[in-house]
C-alpha positions as CSV (number, residue, x, y, z in Angstrom):
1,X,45.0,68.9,-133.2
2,X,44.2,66.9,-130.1
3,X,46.0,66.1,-126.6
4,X,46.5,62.9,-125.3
5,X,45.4,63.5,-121.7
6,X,47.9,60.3,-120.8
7,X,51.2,61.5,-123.3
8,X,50.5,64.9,-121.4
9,X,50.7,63.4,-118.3
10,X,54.0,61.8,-118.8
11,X,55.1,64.9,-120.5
12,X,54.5,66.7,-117.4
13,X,56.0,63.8,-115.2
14,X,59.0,63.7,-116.9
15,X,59.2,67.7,-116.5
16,X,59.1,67.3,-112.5
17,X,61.5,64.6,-112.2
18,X,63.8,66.2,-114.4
19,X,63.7,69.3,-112.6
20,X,63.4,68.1,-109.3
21,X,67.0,66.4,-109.7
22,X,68.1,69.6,-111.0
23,X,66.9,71.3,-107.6
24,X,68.3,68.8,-105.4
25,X,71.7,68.5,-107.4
26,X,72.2,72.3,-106.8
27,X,71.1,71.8,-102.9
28,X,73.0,69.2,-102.2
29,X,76.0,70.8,-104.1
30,X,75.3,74.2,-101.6
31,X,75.8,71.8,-98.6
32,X,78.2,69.3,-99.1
33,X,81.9,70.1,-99.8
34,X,82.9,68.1,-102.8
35,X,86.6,67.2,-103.2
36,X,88.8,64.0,-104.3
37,X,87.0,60.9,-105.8
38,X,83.6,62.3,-106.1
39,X,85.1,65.5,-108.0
40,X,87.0,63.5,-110.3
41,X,83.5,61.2,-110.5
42,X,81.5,64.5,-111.1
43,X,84.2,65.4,-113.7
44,X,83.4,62.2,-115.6
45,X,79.7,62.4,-116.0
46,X,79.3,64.3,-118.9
47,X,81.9,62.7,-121.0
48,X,80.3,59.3,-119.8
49,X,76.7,60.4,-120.9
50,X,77.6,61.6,-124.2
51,X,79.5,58.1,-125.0
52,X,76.9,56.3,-123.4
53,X,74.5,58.2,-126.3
54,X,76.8,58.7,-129.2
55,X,78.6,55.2,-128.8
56,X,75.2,52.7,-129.9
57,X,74.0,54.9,-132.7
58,X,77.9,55.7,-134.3
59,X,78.8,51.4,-134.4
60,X,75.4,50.3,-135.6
61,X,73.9,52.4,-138.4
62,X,76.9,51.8,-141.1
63,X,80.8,52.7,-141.5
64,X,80.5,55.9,-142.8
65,X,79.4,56.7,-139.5
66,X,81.5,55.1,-137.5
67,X,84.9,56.6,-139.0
68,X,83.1,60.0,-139.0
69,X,82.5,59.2,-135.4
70,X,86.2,58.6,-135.1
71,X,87.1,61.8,-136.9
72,X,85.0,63.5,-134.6
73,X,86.6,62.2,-131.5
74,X,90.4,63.1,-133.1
75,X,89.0,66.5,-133.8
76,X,87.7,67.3,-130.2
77,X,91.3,66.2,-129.1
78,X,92.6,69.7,-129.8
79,X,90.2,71.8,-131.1
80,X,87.2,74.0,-129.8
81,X,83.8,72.3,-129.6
82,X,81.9,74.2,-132.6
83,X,85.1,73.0,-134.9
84,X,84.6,69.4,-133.8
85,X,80.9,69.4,-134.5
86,X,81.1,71.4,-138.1
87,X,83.6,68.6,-138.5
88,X,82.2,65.6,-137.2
89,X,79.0,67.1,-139.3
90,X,81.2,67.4,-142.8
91,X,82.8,64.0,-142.2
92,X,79.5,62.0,-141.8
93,X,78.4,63.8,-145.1
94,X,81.4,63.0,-146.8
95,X,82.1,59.6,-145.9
96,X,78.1,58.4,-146.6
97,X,79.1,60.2,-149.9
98,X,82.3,58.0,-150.9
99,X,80.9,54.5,-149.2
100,X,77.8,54.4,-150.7
């Protein structure tokens, strides 16, 4: 097995800007008081991030996917987040098994 000296470099890259925003997120969390819009902004990000990921892949790979997508997002409405992904998991399975 052999290392590309360039993919490790990137590798590596990719480590310190990913922690370095970790670092200065948690500084500049320490120091500034955050309240109002940028709470409720903060608040968002997650949810945003996951759609902004699950969104592209769920419309284009087939409709199987996108209703189990659907089913996922009804299920995460009221239940606890290892419920929703079993779910989410047994719908996809079940709905490529009856459309195709």
């Amino acid at each position: 097995m052999t290392v590309d000296p360039l993919l490790l470099l990137t590798f590596l890259g990719m480590l310190a800007v990913t922690y370095g925003a970790r670092l200065a997120g948690y500084f500049l969390v320490r120091r500034v008081p955050i309240e109002g819009r940028v709470k409720g902004a903060l608040e968002a990000v997650p949810v945003a991030v996951l759609t902004a990921i699950v969104a592209p892949t769920a419309l284009a790979t087939g409709p199987a996917e996108t209703l189990a997508a659907l089913a996922t997002l009804l299920l995460a409405w009221r239940l606890p987040t290892l419920v929703v992904v079993i779910g989410g998991v047994v719908a996809v399975v079940l709905l490529r098994a009856l459309i195709s």
